[in-house]
C-alpha positions as CSV (number, residue, x, y, z in Angstrom):
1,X,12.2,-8.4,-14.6
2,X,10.4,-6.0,-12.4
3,X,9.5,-2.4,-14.1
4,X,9.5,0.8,-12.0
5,X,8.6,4.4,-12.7
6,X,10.1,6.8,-10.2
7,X,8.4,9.8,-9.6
8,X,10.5,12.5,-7.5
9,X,10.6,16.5,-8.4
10,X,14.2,16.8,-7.1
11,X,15.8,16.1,-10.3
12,X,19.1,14.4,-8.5
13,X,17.2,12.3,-6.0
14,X,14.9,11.5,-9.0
15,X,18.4,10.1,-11.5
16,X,20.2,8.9,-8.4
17,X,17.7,6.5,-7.7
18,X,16.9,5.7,-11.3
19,X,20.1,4.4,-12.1
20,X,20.7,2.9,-9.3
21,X,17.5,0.5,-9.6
22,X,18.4,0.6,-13.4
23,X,21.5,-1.6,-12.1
24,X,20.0,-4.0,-10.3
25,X,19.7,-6.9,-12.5
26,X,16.0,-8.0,-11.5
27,X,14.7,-4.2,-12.1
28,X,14.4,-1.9,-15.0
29,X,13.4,1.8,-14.8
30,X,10.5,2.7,-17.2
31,X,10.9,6.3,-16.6
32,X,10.5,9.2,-14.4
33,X,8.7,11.4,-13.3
34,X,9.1,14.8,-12.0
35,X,5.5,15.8,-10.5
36,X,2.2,13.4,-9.7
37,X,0.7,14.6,-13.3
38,X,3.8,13.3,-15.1
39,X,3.5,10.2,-12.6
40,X,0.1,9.2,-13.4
41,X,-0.1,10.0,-17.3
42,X,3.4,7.9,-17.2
43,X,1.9,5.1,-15.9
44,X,-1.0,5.1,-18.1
45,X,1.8,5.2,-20.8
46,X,3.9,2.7,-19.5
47,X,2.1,0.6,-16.9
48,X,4.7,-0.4,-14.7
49,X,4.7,-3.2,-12.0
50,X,5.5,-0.7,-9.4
51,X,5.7,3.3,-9.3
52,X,8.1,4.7,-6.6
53,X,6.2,7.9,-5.7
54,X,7.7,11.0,-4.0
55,X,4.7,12.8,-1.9
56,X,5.9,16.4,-1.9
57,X,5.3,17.1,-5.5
58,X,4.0,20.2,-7.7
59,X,0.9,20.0,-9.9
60,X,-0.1,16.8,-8.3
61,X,1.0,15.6,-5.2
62,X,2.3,11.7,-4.6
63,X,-1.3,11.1,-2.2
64,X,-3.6,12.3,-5.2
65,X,-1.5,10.6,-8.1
66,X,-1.7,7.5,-6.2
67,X,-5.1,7.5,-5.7
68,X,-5.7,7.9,-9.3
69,X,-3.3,5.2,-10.8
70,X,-4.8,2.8,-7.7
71,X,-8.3,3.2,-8.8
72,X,-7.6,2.8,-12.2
73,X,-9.0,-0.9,-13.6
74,X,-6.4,-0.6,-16.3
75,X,-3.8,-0.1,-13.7
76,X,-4.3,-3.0,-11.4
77,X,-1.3,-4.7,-11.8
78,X,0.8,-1.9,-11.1
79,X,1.5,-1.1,-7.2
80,X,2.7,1.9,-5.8
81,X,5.4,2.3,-2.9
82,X,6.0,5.6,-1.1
83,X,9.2,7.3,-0.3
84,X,8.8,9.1,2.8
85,X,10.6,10.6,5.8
86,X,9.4,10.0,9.6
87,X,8.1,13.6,9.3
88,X,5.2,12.1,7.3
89,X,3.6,9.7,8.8
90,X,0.4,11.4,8.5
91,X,0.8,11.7,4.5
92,X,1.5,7.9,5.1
93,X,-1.9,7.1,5.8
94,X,-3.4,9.1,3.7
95,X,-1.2,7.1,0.9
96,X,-2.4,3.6,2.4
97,X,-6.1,4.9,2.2
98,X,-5.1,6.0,-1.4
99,X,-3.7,2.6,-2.3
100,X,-0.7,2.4,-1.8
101,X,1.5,-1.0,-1.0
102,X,4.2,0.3,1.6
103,X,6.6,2.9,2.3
104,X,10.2,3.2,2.3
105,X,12.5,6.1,3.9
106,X,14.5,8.2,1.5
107,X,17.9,7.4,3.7
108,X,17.2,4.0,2.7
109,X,20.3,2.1,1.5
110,X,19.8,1.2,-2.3
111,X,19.8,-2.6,-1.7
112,X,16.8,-2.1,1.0
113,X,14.8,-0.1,-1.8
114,X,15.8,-2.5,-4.7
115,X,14.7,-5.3,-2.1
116,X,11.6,-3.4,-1.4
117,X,10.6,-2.7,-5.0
118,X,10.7,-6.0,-5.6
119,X,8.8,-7.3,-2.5
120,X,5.9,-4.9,-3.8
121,X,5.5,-6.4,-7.2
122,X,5.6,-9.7,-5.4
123,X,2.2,-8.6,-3.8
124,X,3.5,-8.6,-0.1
125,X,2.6,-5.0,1.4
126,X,5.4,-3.0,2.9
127,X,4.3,-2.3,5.8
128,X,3.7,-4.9,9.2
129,X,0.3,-4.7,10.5
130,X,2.0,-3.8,14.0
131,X,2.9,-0.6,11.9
132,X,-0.2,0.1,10.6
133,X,-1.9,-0.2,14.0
134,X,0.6,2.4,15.1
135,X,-0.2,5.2,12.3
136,X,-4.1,4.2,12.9
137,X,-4.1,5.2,16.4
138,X,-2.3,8.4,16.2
139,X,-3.8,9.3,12.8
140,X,-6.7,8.0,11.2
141,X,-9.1,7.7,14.6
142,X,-8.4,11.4,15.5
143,X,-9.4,12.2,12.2
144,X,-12.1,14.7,12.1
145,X,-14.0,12.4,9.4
146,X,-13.6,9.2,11.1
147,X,-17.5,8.6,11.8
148,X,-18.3,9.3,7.9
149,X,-15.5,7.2,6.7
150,X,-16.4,4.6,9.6
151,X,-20.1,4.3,7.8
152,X,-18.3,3.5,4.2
153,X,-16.6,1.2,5.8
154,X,-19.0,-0.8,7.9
155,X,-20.6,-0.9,5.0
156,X,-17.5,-2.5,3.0
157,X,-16.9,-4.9,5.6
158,X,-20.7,-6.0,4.9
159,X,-20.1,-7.4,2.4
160,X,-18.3,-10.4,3.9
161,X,-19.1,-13.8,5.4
162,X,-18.6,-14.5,8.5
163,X,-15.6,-16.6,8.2
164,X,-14.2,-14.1,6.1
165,X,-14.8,-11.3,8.6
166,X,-13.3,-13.6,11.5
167,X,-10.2,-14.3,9.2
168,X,-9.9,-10.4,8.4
169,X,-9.9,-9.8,12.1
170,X,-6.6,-11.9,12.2
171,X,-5.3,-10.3,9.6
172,X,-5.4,-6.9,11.2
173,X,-4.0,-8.3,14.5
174,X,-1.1,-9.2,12.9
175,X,-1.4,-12.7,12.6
176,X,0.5,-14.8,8.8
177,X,-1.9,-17.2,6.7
178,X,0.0,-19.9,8.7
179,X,-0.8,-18.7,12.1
180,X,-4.6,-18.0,10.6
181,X,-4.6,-21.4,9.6
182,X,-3.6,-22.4,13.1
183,X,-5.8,-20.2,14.8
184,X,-8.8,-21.4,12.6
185,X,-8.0,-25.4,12.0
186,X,-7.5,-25.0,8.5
187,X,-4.5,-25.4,5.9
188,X,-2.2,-22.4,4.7
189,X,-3.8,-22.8,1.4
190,X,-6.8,-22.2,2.6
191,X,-6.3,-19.3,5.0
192,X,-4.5,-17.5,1.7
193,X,-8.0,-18.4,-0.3
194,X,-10.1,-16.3,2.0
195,X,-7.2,-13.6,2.5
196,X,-6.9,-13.0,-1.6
197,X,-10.6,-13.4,-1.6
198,X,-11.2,-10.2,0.9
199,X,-8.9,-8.1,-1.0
200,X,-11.0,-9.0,-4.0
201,X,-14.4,-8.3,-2.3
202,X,-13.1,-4.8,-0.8
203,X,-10.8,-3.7,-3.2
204,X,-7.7,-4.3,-1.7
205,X,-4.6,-3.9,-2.5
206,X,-2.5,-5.8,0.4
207,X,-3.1,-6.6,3.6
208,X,-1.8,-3.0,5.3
209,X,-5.2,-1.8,3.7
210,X,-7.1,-4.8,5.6
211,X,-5.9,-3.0,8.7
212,X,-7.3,0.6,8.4
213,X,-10.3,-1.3,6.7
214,X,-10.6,-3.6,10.1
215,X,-10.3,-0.3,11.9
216,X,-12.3,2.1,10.2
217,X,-15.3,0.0,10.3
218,X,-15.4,-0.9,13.5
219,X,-14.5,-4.5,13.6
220,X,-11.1,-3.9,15.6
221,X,-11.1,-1.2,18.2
222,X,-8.6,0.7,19.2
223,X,-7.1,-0.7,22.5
224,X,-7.0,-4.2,20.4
């Protein structure tokens, strides 16, 4: 049974969804939430496998709130997903750099949210790397703070073996652990070893992260 803590300020977004998810018979709602202060002392409460997390909220927005329940060692089971419109994409990034696990639209249908809650707690990210690439290139490299982020990152990346910077590489260009293990003449097994082993080493929390991590320091450029 997957738990979830949904964290909205409109009140009849906020219920709809709840009991909706509350009917699904692989989820259970934990609680809710109606700003990112409730959200994260919630989840320090309640640690839930996944915290579906409005952005626009009062006190403390969804960005900050995830930042804090991402970076929390106590919380490292728990994964966030963002609801979001298409007018956000730039609050998207700013969630992926935070921590977050994916993103869903609020005109969603419930089974597609239910489906992606439960994808989430699974540990698969919601978001393709073809998408990521996307927000990267109109987002994060026109960022006025690219070049100190870049140095954090080069630095991150650093940290890595070769082989594990080559199979990071093919993770940001899109490529499954079966075509990396193609690519690379080893088993699926053993391309999944080095993926889970990167996340570990950088602090990871899917493989959308790998992306702006391959970006922002410089081992994938732009035009790639």
């Amino acid at each position: 049974m997957t738990s979830v803590l949904v964290a909205d300020d409109q009140t009849l977004i906020r219920q709809a969804v709840a009991g909706i998810l509350d009917s699904h018979p692989d989820i259970t709602v934990a609680g809710q939430a109606e700003n990112g202060s409730e959200a994260v002392s919630l989840a320090e409460q309640l640690h839930p496998d996944v915290v579906l997390m409005d952005i626009r909220m009062p006190v403390l927005d969804g960005i900050e709130a995830t930042a804090r329940i991402c970076s929390d060692p106590d919380l490292s089971e728990t994964k966030v997903l963002i609801l979001t419109t298409f007018e956000e994409d730039e609050y998207v990034v700013a969630a992926l750099r935070a921590g977050a696990s994916g993103f869903i639209g609020k005109g969603a249908e419930p089974e597609e949210i239910a489906r992606a809650i439960l994808s989430v707690h699974a540990g698969e990210s919601l978001l393709s790397p073809a998408a990521t690439r996307a927000l990267i290139r109109r987002y994060v490299l026109a960022d006025a703070q690219t070049a100190s982020v870049n140095s954090q990152a080069a630095a991150t990346l650093a940290k890595l073996t070769d082989r594990e910077a080559e199979v990071l590489l093919l993770v940001a260009r899109g490529l499954s652990n079966g075509e990396i293990a193609e690519k690379l003449f080893i088993s699926p097994h053993t391309a999944k070893t080095h993926v889970n082993r990167i996340m570990t080493k950088v602090h990871s929390h899917d493989r959308a992260q790998l992306v702006i991590l391959a970006y922002e320091g410089g081992l994938l450029a732009p035009g790639e």
